[in-house]
MIDOSE-1310 file (N, C-alpha, C; in nm, 2 decimals, decimal comma, always signed):
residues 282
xxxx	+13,60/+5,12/+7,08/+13,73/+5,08/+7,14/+13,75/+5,16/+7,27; +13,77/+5,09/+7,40/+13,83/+5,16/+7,48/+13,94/+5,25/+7,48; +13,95/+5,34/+7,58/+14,01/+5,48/+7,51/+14,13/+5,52/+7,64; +14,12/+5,44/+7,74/+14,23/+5,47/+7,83/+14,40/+5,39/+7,86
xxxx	+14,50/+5,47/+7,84/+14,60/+5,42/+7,79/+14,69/+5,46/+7,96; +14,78/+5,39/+7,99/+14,89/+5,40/+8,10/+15,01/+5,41/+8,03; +15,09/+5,49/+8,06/+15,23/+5,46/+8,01/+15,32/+5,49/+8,13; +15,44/+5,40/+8,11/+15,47/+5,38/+8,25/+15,67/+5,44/+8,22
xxxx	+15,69/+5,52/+8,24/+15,79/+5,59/+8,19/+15,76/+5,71/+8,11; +15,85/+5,82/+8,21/+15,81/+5,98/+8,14/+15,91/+6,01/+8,07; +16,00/+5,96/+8,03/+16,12/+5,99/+7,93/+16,09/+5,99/+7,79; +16,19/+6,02/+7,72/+16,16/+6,07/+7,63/+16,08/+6,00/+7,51
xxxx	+16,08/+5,84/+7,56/+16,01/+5,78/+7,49/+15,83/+5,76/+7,50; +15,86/+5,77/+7,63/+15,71/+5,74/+7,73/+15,67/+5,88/+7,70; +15,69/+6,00/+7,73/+15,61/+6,09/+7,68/+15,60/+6,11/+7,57; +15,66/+6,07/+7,47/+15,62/+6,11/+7,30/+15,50/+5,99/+7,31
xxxx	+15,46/+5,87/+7,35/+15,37/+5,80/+7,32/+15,30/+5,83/+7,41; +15,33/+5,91/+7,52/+15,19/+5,97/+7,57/+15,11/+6,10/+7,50; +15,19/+6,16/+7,41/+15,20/+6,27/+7,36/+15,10/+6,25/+7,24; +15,16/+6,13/+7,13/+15,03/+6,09/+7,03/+14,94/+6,08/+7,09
xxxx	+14,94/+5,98/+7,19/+14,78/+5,91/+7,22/+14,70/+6,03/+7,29; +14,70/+6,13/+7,32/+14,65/+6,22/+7,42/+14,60/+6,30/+7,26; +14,68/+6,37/+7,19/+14,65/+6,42/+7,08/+14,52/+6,35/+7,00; +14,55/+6,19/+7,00/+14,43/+6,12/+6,93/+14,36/+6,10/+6,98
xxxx	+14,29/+6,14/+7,12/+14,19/+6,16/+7,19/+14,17/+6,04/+7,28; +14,33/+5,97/+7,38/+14,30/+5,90/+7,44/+14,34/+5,96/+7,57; +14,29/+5,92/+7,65/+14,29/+5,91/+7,83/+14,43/+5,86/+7,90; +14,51/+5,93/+7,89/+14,64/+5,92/+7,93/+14,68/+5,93/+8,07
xxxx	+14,73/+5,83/+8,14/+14,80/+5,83/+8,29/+14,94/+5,79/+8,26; +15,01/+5,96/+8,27/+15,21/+5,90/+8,28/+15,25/+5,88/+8,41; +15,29/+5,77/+8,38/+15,34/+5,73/+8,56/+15,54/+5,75/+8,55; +15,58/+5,81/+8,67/+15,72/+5,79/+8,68/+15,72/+5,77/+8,81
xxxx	+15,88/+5,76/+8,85/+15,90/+5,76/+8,97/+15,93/+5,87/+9,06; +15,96/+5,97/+9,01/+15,96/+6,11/+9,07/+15,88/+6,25/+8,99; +15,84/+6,36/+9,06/+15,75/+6,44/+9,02/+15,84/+6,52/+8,93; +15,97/+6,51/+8,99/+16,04/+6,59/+8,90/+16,07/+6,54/+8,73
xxxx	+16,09/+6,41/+8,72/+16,09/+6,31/+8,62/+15,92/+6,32/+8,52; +15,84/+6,36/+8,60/+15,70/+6,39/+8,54/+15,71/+6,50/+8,50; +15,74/+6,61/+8,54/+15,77/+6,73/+8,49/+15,84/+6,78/+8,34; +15,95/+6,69/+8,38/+16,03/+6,73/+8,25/+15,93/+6,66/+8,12
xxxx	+15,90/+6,54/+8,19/+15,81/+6,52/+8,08/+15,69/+6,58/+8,00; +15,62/+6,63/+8,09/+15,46/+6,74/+8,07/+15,54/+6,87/+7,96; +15,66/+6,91/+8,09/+15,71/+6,99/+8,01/+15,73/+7,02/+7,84; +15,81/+6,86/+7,86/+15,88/+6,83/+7,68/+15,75/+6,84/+7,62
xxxx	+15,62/+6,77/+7,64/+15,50/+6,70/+7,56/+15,48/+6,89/+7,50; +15,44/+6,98/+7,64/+15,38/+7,11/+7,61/+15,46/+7,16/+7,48; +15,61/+7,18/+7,53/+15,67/+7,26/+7,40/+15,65/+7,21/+7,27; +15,66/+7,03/+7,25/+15,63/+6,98/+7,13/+15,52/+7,01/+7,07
xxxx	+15,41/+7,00/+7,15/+15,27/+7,10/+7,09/+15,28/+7,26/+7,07; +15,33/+7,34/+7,14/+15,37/+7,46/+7,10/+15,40/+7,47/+6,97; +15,52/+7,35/+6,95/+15,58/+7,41/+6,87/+15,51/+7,34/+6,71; +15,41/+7,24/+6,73/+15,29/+7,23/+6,60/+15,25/+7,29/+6,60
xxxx	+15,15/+7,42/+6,70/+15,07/+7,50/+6,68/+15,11/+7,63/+6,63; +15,28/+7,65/+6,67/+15,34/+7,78/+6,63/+15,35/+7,76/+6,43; +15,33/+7,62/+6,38/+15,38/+7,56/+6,24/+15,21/+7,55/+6,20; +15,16/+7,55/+6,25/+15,00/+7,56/+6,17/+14,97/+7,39/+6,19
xxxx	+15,03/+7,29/+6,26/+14,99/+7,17/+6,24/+14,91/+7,09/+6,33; +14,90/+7,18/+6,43/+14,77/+7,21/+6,51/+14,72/+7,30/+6,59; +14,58/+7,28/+6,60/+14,52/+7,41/+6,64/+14,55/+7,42/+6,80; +14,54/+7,54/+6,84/+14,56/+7,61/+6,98/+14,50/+7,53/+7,08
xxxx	+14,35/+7,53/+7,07/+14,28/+7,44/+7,14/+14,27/+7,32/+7,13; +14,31/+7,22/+7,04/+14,35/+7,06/+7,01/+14,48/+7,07/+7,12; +14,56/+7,14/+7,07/+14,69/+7,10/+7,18/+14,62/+7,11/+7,35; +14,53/+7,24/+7,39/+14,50/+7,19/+7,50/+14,42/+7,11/+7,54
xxxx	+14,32/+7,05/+7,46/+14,21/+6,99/+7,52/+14,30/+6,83/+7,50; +14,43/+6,81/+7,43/+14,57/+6,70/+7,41/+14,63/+6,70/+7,59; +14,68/+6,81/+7,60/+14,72/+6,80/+7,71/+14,62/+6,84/+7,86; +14,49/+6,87/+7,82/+14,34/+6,79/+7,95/+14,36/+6,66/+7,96
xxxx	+14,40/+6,59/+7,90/+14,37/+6,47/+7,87/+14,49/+6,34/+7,93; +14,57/+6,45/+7,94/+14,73/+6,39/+8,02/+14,73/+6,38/+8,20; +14,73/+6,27/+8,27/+14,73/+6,30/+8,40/+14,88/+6,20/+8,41; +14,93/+6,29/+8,54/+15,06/+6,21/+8,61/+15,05/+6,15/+8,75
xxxx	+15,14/+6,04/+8,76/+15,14/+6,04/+8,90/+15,28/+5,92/+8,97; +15,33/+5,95/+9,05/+15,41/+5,85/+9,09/+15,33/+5,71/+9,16; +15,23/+5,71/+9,15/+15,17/+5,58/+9,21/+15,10/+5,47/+9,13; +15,22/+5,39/+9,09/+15,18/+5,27/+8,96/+15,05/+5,23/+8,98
xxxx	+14,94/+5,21/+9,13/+14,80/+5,17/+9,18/+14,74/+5,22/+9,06; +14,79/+5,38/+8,99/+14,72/+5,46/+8,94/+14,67/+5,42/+8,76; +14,74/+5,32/+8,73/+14,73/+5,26/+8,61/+14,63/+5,17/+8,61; +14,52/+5,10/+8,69/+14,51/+4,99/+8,74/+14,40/+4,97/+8,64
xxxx	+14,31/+5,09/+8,60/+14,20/+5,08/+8,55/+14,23/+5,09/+8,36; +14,35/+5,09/+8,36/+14,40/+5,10/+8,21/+14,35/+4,99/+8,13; +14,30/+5,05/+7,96/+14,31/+4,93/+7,87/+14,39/+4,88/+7,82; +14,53/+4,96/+7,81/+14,70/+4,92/+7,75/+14,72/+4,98/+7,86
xxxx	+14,85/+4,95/+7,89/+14,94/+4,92/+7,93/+15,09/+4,96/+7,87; +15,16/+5,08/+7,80/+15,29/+5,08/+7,75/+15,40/+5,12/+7,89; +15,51/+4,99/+7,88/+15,61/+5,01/+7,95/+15,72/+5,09/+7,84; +15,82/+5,20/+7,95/+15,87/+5,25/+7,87/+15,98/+5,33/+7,92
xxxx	+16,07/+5,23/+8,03/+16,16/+5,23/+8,08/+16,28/+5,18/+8,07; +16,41/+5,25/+8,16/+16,56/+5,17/+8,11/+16,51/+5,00/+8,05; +16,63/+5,02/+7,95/+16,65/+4,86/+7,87/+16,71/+4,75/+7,95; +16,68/+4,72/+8,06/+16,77/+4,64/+8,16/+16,57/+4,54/+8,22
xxxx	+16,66/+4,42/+8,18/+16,58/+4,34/+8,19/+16,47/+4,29/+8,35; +16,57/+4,32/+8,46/+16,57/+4,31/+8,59/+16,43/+4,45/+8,63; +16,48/+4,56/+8,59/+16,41/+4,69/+8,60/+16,25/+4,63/+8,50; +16,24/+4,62/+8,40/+16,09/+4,59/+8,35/+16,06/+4,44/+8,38
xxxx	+16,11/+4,33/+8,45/+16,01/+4,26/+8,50/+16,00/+4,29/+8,68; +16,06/+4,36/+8,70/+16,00/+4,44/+8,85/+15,87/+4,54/+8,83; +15,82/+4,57/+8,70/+15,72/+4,68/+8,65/+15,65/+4,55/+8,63; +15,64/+4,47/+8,55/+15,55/+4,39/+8,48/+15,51/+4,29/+8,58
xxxx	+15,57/+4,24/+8,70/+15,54/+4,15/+8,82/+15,41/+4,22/+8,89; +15,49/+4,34/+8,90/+15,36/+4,46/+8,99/+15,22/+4,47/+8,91; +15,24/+4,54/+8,71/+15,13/+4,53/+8,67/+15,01/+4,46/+8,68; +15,05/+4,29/+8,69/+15,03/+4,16/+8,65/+14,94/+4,18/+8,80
xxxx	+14,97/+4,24/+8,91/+14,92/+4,21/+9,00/+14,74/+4,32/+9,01; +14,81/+4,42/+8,97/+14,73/+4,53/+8,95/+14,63/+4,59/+8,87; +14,67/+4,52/+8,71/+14,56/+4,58/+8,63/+14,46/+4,49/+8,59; +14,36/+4,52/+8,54/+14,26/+4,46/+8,49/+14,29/+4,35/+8,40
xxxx	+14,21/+4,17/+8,46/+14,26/+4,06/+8,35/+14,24/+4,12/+8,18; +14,16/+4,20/+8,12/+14,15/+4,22/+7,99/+14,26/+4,30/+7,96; +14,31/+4,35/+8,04/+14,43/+4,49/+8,03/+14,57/+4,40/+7,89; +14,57/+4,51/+7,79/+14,68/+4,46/+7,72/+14,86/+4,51/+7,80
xxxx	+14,96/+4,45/+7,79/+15,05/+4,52/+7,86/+15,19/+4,50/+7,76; +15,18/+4,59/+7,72/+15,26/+4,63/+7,61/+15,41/+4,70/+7,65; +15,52/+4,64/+7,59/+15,67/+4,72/+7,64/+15,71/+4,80/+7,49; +15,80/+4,84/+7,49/+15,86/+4,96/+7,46/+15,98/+4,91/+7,41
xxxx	+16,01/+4,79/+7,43/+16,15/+4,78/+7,44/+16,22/+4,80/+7,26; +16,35/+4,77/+7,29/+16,37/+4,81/+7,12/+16,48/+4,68/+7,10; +16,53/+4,54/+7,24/+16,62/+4,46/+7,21/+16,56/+4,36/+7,26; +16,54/+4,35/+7,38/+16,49/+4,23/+7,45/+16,39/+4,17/+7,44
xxxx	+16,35/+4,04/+7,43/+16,23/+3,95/+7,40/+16,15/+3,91/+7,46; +16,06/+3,98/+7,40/+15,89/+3,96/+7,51/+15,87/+3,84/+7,59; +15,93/+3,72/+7,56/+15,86/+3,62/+7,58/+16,02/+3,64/+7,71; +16,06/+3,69/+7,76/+16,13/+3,68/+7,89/+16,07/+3,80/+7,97
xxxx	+16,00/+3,90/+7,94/+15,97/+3,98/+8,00/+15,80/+3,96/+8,06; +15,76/+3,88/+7,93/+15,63/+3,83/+8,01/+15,60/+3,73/+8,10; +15,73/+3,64/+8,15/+15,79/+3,54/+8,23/+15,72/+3,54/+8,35; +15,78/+3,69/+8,34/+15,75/+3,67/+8,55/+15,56/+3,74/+8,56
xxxx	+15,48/+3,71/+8,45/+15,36/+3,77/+8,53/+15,30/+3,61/+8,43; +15,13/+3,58/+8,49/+15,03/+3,53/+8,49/+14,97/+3,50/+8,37; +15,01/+3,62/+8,25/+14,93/+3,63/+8,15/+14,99/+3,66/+8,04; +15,09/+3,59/+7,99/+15,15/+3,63/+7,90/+15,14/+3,61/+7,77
xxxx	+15,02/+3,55/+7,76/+14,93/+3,59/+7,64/+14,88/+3,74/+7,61; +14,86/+3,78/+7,69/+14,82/+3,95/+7,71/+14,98/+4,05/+7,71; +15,09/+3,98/+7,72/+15,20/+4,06/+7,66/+15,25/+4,08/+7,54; +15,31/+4,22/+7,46/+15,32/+4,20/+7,37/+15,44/+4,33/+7,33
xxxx	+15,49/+4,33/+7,26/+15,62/+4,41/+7,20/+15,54/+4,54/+7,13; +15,57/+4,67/+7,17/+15,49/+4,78/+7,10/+15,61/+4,92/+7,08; +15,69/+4,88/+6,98/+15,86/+4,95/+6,98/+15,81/+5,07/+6,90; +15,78/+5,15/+6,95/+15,80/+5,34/+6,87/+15,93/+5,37/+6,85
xxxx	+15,95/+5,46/+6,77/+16,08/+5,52/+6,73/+16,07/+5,69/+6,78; +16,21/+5,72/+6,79/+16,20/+5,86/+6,83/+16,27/+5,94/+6,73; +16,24/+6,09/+6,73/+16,08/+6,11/+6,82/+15,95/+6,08/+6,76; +15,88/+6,00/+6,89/+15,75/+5,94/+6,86/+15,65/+6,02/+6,78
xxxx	+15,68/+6,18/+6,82/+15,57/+6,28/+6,73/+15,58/+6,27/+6,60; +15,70/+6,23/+6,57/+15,74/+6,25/+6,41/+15,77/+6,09/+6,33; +15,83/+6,00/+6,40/+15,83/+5,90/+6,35/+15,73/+5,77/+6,29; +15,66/+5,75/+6,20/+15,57/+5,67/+6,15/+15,57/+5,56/+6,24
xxxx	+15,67/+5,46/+6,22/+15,67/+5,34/+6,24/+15,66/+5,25/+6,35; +15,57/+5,17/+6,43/+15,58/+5,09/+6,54/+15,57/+4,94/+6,53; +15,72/+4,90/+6,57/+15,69/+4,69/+6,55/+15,63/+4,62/+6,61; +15,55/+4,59/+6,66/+15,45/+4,53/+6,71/+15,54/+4,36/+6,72
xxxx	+15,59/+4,31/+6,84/+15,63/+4,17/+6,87/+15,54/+4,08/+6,94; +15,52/+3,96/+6,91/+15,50/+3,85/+6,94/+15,56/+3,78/+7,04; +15,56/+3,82/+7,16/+15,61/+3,68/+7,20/+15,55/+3,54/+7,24; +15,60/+3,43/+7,24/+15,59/+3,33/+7,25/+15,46/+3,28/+7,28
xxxx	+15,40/+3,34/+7,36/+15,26/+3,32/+7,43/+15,17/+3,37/+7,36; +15,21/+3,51/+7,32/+15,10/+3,65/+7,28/+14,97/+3,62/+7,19; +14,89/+3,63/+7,19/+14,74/+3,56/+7,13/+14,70/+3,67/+7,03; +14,64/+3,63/+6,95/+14,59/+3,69/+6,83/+14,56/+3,81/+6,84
xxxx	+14,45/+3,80/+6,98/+14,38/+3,93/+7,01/+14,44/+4,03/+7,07; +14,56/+4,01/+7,14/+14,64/+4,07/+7,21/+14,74/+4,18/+7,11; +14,76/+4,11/+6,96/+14,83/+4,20/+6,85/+14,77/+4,25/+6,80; +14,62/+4,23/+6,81/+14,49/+4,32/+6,72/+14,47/+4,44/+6,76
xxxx	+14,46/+4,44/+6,90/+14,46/+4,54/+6,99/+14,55/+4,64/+7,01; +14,65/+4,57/+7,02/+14,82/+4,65/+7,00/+14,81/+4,74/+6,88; +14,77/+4,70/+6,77/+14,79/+4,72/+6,65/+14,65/+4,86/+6,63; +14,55/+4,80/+6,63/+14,40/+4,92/+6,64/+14,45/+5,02/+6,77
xxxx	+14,54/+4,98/+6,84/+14,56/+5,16/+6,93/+14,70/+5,18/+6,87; +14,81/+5,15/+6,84/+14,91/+5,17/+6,73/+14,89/+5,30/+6,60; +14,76/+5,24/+6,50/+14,70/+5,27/+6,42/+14,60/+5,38/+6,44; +14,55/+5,39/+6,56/+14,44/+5,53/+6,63/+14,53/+5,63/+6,64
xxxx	+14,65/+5,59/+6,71/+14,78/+5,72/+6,71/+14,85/+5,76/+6,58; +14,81/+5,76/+6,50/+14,85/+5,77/+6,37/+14,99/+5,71/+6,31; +15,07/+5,60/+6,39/+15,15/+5,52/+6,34/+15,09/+5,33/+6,21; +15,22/+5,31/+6,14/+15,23/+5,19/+6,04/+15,29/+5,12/+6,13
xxxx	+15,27/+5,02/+6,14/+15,25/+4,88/+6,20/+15,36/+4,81/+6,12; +15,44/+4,72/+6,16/+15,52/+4,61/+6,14/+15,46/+4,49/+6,24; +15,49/+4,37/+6,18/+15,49/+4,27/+6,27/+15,58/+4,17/+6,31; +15,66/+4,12/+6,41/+15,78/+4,04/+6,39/+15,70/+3,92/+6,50
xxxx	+15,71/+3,81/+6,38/+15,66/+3,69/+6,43/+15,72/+3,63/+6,56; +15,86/+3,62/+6,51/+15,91/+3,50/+6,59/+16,01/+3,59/+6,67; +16,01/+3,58/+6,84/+16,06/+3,69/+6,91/+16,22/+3,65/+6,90; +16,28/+3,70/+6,86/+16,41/+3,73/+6,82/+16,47/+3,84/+6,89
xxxx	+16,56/+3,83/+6,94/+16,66/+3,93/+7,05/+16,70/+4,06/+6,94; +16,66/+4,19/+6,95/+16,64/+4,30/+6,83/+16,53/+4,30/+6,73; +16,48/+4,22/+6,72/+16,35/+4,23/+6,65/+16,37/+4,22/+6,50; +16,31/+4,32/+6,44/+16,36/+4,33/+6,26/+16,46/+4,46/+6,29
xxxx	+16,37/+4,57/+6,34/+16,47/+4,70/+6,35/+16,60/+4,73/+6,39; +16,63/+4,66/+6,51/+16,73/+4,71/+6,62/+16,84/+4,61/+6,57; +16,81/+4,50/+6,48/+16,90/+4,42/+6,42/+16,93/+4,48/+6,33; +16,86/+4,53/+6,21/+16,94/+4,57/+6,11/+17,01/+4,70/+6,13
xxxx	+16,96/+4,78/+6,22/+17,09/+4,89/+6,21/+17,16/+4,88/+6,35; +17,15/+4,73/+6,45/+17,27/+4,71/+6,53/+17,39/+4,68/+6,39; +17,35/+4,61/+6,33/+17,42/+4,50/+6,24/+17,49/+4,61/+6,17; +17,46/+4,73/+6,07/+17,48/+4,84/+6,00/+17,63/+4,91/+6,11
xxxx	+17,55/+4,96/+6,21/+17,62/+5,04/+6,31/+17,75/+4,92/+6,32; +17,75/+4,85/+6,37/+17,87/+4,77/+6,41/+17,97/+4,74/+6,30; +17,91/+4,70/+6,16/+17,98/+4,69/+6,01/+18,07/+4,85/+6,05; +18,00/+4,96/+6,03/+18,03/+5,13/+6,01/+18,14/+5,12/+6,10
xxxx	+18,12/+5,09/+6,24/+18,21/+5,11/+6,33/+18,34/+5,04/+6,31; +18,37/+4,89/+6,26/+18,43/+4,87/+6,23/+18,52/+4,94/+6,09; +18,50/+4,96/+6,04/+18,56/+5,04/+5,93/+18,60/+5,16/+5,94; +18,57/+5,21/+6,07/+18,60/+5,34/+6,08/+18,73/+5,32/+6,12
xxxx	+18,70/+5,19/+6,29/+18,81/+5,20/+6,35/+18,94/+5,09/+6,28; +18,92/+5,09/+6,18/+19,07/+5,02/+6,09/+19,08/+5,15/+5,98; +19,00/+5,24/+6,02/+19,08/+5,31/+5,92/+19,06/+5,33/+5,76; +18,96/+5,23/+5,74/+18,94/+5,23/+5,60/+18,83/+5,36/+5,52
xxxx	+18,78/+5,43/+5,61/+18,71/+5,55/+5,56/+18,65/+5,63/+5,67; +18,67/+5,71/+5,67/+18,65/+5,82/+5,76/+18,49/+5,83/+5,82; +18,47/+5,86/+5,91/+18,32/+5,86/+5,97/+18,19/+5,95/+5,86; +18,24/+6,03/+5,86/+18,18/+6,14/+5,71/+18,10/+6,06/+5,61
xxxx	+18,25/+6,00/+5,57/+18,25/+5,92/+5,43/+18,17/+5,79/+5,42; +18,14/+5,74/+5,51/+18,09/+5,62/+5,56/+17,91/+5,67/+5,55; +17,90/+5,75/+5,64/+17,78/+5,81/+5,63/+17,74/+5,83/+5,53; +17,79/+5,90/+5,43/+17,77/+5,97/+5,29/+17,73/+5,83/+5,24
xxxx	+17,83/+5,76/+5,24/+17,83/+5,62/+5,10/+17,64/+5,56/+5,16; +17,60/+5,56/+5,30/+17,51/+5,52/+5,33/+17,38/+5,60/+5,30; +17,40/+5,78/+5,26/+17,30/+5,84/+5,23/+17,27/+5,81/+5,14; +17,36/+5,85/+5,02/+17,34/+5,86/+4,89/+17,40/+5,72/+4,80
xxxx	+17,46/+5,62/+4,87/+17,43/+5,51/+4,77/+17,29/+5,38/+4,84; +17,28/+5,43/+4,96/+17,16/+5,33/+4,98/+16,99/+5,42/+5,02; +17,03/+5,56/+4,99/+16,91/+5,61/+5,05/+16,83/+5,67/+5,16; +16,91/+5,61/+5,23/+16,90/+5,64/+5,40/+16,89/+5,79/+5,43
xxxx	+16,81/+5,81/+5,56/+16,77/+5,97/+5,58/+16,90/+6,01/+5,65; +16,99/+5,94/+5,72/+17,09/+5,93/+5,82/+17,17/+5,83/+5,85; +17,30/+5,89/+5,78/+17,41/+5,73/+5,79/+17,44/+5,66/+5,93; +17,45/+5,52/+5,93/+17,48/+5,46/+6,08/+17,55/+5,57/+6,15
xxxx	+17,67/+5,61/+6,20/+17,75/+5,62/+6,25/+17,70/+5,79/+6,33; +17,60/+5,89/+6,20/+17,56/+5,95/+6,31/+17,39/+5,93/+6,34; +17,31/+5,85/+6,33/+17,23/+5,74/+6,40/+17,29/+5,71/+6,51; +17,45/+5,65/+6,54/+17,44/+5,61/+6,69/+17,50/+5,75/+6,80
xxxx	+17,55/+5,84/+6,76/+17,52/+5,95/+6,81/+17,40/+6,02/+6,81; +17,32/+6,03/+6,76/+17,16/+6,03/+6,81/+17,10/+5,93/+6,90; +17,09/+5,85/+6,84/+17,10/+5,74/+6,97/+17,10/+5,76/+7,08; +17,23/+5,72/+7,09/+17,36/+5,74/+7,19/+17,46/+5,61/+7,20
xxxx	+17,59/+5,60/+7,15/+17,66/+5,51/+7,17/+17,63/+5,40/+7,27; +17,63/+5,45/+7,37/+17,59/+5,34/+7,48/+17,50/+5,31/+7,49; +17,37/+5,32/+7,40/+17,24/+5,30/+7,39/+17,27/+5,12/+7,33; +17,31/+5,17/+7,21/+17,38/+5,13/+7,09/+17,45/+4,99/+7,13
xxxx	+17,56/+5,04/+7,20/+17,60/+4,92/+7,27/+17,54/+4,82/+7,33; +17,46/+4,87/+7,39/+17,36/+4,79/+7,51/+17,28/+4,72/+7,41; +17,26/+4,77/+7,31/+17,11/+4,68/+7,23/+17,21/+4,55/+7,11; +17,30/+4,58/+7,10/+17,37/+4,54/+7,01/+17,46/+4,40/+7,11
xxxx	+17,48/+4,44/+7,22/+17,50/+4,34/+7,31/+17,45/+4,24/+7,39; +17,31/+4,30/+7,41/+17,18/+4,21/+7,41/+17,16/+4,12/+7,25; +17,16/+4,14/+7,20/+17,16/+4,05/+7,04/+17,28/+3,97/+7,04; +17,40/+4,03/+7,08/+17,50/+3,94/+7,08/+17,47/+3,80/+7,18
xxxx	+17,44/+3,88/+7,28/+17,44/+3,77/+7,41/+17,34/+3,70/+7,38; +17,29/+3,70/+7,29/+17,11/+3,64/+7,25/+17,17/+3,54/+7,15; +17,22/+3,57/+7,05/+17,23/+3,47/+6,91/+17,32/+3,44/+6,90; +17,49/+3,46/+6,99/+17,61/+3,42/+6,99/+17,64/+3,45/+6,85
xxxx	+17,57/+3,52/+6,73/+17,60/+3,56/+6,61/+17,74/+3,66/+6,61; +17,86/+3,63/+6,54/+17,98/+3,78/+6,56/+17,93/+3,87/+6,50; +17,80/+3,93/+6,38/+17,80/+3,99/+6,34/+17,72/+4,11/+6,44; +17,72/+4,10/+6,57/+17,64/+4,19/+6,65/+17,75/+4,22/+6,76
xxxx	+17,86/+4,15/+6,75/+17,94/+4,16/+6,90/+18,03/+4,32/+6,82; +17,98/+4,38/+6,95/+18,04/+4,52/+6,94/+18,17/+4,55/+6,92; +18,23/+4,62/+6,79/+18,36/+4,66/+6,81/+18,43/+4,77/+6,92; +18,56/+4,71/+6,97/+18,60/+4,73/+7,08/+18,62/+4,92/+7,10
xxxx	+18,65/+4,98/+6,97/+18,62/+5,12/+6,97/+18,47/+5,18/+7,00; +18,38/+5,07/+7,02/+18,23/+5,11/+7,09/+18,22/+5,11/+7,18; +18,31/+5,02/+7,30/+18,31/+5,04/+7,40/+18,40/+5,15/+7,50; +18,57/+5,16/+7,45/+18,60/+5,27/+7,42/+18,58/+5,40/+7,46
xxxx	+18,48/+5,42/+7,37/+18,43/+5,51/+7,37/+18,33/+5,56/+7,47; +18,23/+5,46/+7,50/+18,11/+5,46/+7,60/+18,23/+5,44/+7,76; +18,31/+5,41/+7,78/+18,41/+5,40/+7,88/+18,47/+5,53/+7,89; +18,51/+5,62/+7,79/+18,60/+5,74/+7,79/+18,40/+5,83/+7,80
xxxx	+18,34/+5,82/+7,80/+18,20/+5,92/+7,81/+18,14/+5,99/+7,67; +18,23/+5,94/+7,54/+18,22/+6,00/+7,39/+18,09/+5,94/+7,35; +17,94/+5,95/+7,40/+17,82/+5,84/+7,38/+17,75/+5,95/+7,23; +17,82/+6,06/+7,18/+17,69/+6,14/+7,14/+17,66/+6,26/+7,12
xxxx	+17,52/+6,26/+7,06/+17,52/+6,45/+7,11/+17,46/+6,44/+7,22; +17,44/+6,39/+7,32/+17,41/+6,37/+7,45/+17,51/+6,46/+7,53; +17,60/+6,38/+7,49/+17,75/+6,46/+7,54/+17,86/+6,55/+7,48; +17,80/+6,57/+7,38/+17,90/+6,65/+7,29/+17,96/+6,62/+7,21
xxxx	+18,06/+6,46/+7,19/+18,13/+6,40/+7,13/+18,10/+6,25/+7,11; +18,09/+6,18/+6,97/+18,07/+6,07/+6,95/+18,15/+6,00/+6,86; +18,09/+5,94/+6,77/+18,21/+5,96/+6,59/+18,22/+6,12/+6,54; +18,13/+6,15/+6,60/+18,13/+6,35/+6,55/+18,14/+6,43/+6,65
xx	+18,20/+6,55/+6,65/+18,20/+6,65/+6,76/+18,06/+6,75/+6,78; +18,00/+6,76/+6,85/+17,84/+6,81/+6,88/+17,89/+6,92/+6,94
């Protein structure tokens, strides 16, 4: 299996999947748009490995010969020779088919080109390029160092070989695989706990049980590692919003349209521990 990966965003998502794949012995080019924006990211990747090596969970020299293996650069040209392709930039539709128009022009026809996204549907984002059989949905969860699970989307075009591939470098990084057939606005994930979050929210804001309590009834009567409500303060409220309103705007379903205390909130700047204040004080 070829072994060279592009990721195309150094934020927090883009470098945690640059961070596995580099760890699992792949050839990593993080692209951003500024050096300073690459930085923080090399930066984040380094401390996250420090801080496995300081816990015994990897050796000294794995984490460097992980981060040999990491190159940056602000010049997309620099992806060209990539065998994937992860986009892994803002959730705004306009911004990743301005990335995917350019790829389409730039990388190799065998090149897989895989997004990141966690709401919008591949089969619009593969629109504006040539090959959209070779596009495909590749959703990590954060943080990517620690989180198992990646959903692997279909869209409309996407070809057999295109999810095989997705799935065998998914599976090399040490993530479990989902698959969601039919491309759906949120996918399986971003639906069920847009849907959760929005139920929670509403109940808060009528008053029927406290944000705490809400959370609690979600740990310990359904199991959950983390009740909705602080899920969208990790998040971030306006993350939250945005994905939940992409689903709305997608399936005209009410059970996604955001209660008005979510907006609110993301209007008064209360997004989180981002910011200090969410449904919880940080």
């Amino acid at each position: 299996m070829a072994r060279k990966l592009a990721v195309i965003g150094a934020g927090l998502m883009g470098s945690g999947i640059a961070q596995v794949s580099a760890q699992a012995g792949w050839d990593v080019v993080l692209r951003d748009v500024t050096d300073a924006a690459l930085t923080r990211g090399t930066d984040g990747i380094k401390a996250s490995y420090d801080k496995f090596v300081s816990k015994g969970k990897l050796a000294a020299e794995d984490a460097e010969a992980a981060l040999g293996r990491i190159t940056t650069t602000t010049d997309l040209d620099a992806v060209a020779d990539a065998d994937i392709v992860v986009e892994a930039v803002f959730e705004k539709l306009e911004v990743k088919h301005e990335i995917f128009r350019t790829l389409d022009k730039i990388v190799r026809d065998d090149a897989v080109l895989a997004s990141n996204t966690s709401a919008i549907p591949i089969t619009k984002i593969a629109a504006v390029t040539e090959r959209p059989e070779r596009v495909v949905g590749a959703h990590f969860f954060s943080p990517v160092p620690m989180m198992q699970l990646c959903e692997l989307v279909r869209g409309y075009k996407t070809s057999d070989e295109t999810l095989a591939r997705t799935r065998e470098f998914a599976e090399s990084v040490g993530k479990t695989c989902i698959v969601v057939n039919r491309d759906v606005a949120g996918f399986v994930t971003t639906r069920l706990i847009s849907a959760l979050v929005v139920e929670a929210a509403k109940l808060y804001e009528s008053g029927v049980a406290t944000a705490e309590d809400i959370d609690i009834a979600c740990k310990l009567g359904f199991g959950h590692a983390m009740g909705p409500l602080a899920t969208a303060d990790l998040t971030g409220v306006d993350i939250l919003l945005h994905a939940t309103g992409n689903i709305y705007t997608e399936s005209q379903d009410e059970k996604f349209a955001p209660p008005e205390l979510m907006r609110r909130m993301v209007d008064a700047g209360d997004i989180g521990r981002k910011s200090g204040q969410g449904f919880y004080k940080h």
